[in-house]
C-alpha positions in Angstrom: -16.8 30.6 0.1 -14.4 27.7 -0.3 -13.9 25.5 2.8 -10.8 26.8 4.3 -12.2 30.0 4.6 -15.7 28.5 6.2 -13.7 26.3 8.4 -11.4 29.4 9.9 -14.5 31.1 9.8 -16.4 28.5 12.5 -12.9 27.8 14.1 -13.2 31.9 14.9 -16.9 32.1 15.6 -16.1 29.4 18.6 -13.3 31.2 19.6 -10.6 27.9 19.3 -7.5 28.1 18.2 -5.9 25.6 15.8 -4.8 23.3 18.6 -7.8 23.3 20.7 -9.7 22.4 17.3 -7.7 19.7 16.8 -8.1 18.4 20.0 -12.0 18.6 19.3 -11.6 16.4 15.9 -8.7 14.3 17.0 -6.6 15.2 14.4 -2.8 17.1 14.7 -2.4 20.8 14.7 -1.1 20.5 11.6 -3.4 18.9 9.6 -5.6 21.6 10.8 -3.3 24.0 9.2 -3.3 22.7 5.9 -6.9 22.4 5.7 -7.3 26.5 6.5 -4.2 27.3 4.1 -5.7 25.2 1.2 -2.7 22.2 1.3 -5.7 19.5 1.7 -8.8 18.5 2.4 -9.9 16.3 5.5 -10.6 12.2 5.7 -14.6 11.8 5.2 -14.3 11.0 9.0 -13.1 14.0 9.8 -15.2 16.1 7.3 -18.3 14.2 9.0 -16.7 15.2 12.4 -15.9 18.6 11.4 -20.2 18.8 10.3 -21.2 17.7 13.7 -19.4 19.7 15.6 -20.1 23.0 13.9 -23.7 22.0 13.0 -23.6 22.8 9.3 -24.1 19.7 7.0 -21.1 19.2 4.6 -23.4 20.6 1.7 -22.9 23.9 2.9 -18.9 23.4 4.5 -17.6 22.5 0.8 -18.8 24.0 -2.8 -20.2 21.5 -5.3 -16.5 22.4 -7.0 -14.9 21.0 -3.5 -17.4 17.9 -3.4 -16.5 16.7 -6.9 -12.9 17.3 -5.9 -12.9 15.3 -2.5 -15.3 12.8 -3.8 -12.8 12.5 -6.6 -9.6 12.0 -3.9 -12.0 9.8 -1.5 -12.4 7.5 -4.5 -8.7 7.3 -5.4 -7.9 6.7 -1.8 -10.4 3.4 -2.0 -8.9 2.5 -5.4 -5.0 2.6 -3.8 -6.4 1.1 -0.4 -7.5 -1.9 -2.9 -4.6 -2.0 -4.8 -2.4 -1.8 -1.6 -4.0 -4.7 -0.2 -3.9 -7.3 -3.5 -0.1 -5.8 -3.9 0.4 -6.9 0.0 -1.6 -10.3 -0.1 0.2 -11.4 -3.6 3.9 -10.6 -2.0 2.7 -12.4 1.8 1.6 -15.3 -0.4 5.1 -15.8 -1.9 5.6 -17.5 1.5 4.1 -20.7 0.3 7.5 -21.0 -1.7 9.0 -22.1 1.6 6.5 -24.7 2.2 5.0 -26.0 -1.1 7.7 -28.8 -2.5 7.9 -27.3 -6.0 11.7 -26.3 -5.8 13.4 -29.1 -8.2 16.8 -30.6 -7.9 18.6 -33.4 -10.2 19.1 -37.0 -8.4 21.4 -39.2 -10.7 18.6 -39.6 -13.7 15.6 -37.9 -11.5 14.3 -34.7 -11.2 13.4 -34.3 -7.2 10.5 -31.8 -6.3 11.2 -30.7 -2.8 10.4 -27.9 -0.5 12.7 -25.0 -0.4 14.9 -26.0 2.5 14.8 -30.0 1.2 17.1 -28.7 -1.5 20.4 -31.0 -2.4 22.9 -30.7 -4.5 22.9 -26.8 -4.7 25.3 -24.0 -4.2 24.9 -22.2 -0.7 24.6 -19.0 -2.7 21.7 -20.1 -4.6 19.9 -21.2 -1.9 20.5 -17.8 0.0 19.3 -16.3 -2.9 16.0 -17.9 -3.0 15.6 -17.2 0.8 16.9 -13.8 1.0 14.4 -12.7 -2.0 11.5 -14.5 -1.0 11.6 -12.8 2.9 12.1 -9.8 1.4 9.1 -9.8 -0.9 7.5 -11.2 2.2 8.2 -8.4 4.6 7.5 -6.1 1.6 3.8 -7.2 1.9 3.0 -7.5 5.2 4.9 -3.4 5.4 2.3 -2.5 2.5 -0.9 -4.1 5.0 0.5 -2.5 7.9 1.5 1.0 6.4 -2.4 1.2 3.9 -3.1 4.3 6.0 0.0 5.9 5.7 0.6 9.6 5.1 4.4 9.6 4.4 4.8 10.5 0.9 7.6 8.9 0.5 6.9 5.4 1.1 3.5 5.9 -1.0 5.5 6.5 -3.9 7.5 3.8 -3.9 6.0 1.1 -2.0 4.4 -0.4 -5.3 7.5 0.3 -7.2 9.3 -1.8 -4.5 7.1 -4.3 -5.1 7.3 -4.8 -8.7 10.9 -4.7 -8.7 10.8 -8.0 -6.4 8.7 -9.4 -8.1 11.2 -9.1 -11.4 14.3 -10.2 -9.4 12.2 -13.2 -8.0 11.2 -14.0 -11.8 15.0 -13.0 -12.8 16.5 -15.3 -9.7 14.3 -18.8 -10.5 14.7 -18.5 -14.4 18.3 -18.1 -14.1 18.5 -21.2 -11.5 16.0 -23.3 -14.1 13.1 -23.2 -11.2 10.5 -23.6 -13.6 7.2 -23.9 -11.2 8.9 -20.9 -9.0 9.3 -19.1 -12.0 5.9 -19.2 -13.2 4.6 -18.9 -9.8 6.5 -15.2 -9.3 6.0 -14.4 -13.0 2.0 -14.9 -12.6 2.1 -12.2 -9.3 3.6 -10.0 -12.1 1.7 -10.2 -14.3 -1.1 -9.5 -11.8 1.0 -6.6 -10.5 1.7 -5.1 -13.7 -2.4 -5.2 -15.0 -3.5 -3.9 -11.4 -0.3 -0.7 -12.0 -1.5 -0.2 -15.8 -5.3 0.2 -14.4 -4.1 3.3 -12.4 
């Protein structure tokens, strides 16, 4: 018997209904739905909590077809956890740009290496460039640490995506200024990005 059969099975055998289940396991109603219609399987936490409760060890809640299958989807949930967090340290570590004086500027016959708001002799719009796209790819990182947990499809789909791409403007923005050490800097994270996207 696959496990949302077993699991409306015990749900019945108690007498609880959906929501007084999921009030047990601390999950929503609705992911206690999809679990007894087949949409998903539950977190090993809740699996684990799902065992004690009912008394039956997790051998005998899913088939040896069902364990390969979840242990399959826990290990890709550990793989985009990891990949989650290098994607979120790499873009929170573009920060040092502000900071670190590797921005360069032209001073009569001298080339000036300066810190990002120590810039002469530039264009405003260049330097709200260069501050616009290196908060962004900030506040891109520290979203992808906060949100590693996240269930909304949407944002798993494209978070890495949104990543890359600021990754390529960054590279794109300090190439075209001539910001050489920037431009390596943001073109190493890429490269980083790009291995870590084609090991998926």
């Amino acid at each position: 018997m696959e496990f949302q059969y077993k699991l409306q099975e015990l749900r019945k055998q108690k007498g609880l209904t959906q929501e007084e289940l999921s009030e047990v396991l601390y999950v929503s109603r609705t992911a206690i739905s999809k679990w007894e219609s087949g949409r998903g399987y539950p977190s090993i936490d809740s699996l684990k909590a799902i065992s004690e409760y009912f008394s039956i060890s997790i051998d005998e809640l899913l088939s040896n077809k069902e364990l390969i299958r979840f242990a399959e989807k826990d290990s890709n949930q550990k793989i985009q956890r990891q990949r989650d967090l290098v994607f979120g340290l790499l873009d929170c570590s573009i920060a040092m740009l502000y900071f670190i004086p590797i921005f360069s500027y032209r001073v009569d016959d001298f080339v000036k290496q300066v810190s990002l708001f120590s810039i002469e002799n530039k264009p405003d719009f260049i330097l709200i460039s260069f501050v616009s796209i290196i908060t962004l790819t900030v506040l891109c990182g520290i979203t992808i640490l906060a949100m590693q947990s996240s269930t909304n499809e949407v944002w798993n789909k494209i978070k890495l995506n949104l990543s890359l791409v600021l990754s390529i403007i960054s590279v794109v923005v300090f190439l075209a200024t001539l910001q050489s050490y920037p431009t390596f800097y943001t073109f190493v994270l890429l490269i980083i990005k790009g291995a870590l996207l084609i090991k998926q």
